[in-house]
C-alpha positions as CSV (number, residue, x, y, z in Angstrom):
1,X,52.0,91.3,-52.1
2,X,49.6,94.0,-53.4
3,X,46.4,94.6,-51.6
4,X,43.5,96.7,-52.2
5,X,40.6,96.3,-49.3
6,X,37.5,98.5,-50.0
7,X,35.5,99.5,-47.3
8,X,32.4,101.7,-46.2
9,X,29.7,99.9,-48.3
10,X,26.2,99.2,-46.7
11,X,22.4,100.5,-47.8
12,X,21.3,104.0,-48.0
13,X,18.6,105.4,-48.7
14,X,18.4,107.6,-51.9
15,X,19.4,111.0,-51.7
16,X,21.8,109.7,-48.8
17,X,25.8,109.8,-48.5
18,X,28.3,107.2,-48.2
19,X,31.7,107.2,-48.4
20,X,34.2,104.3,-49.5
21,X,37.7,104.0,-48.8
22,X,40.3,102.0,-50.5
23,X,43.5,100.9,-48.2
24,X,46.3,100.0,-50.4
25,X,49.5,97.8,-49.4
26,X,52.1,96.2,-51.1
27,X,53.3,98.5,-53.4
28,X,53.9,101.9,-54.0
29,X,51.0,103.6,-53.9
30,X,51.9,107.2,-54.8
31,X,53.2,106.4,-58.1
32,X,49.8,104.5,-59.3
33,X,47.2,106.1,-60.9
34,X,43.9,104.8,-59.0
35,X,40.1,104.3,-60.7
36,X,36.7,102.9,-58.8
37,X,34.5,101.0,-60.9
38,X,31.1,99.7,-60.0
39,X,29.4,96.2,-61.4
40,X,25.3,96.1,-60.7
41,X,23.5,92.7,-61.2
42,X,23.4,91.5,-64.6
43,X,25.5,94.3,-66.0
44,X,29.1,94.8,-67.5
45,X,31.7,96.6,-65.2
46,X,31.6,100.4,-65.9
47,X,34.4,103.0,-64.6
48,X,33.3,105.5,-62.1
49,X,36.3,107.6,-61.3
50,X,40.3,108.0,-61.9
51,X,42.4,109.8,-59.8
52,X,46.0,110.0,-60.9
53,X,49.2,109.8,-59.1
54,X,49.4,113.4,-58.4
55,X,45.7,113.7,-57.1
56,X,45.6,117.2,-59.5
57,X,43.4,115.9,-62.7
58,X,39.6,113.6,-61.8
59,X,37.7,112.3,-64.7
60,X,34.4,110.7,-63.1
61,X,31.6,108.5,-65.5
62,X,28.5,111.0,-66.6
63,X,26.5,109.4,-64.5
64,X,27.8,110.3,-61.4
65,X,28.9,113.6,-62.3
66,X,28.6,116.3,-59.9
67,X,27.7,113.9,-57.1
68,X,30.8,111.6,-56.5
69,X,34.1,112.7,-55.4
70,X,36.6,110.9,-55.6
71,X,40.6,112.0,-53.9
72,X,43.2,110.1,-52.4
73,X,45.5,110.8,-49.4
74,X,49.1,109.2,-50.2
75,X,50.3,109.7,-46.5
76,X,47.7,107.0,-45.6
77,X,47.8,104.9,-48.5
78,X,44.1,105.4,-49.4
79,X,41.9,106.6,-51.7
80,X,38.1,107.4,-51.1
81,X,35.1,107.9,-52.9
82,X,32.6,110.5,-51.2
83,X,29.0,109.5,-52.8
84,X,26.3,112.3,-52.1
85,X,22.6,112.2,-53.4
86,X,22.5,108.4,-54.2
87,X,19.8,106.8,-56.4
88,X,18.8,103.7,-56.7
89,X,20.7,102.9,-60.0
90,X,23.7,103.6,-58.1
91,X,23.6,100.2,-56.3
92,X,26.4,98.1,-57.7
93,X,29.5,96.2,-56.2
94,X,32.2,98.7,-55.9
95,X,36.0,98.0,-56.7
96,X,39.2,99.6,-56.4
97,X,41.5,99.4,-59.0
98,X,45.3,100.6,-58.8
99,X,47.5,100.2,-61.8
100,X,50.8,102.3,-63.1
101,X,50.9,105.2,-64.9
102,X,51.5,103.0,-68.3
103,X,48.7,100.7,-67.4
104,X,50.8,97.6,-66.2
105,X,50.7,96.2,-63.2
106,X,47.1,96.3,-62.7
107,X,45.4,95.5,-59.7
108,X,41.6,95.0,-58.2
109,X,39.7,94.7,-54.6
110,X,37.7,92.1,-53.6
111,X,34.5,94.8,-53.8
112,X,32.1,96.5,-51.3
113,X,28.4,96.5,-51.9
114,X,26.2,99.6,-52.0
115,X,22.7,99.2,-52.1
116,X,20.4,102.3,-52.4
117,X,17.2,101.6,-51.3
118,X,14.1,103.0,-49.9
């Protein structure tokens, strides 16, 4: 049974860090290309980050750019997203998303909320 758990959510204040890690089970996670998407109130799902199999090539949304890293650790099972200088428009649900290289098999988290806040 696949299973994505995110974790590390919680409120910061902006220009804070957080970090958010993704523990995978359930199938073989070194072979599937991994994203994190974020939904905010009222809004549409929006793709933050992809990570491939390999962990060689990261693609990351404009808007996060520059401050969000994201990098996986196949020994473990887990990817991460490192999140530095947060703003307030960067509060959203996060998910984790696994799915394989041809785009089957596709998978989600039950979220982790991040809330930037003053």
């Amino acid at each position: 049974q696949v299973q994505l758990v995110e974790s590390g959510g919680g409120l910061v204040q902006p220009g804070g860090s957080l970090r958010l890690s993704c523990a995978a089970s359930g199938f073989p996670f070194s072979v599937y290309h991994m994203r994190w998407y974020r939904q905010a109130p009222g809004k549409e799902r929006e793709l933050v980050a992809i990570i491939p199999s390999a962990g060689d090539i990261t693609n990351y949304a404009d808007s996060v750019k520059g401050r969000f890293t994201i990098f996986r650790d196949n020994s473990k099972n887990t990817v991460y997203l490192q999140m530095n200088s947060l703003k307030p428009e960067d509060t959203a649900v996060y998910y984790c998303n696994a799915r394989r290289p041809d785009g089957s098999n596709n998978n989600w988290g039950q979220g982790t909320q991040v809330t930037v806040s003053s």
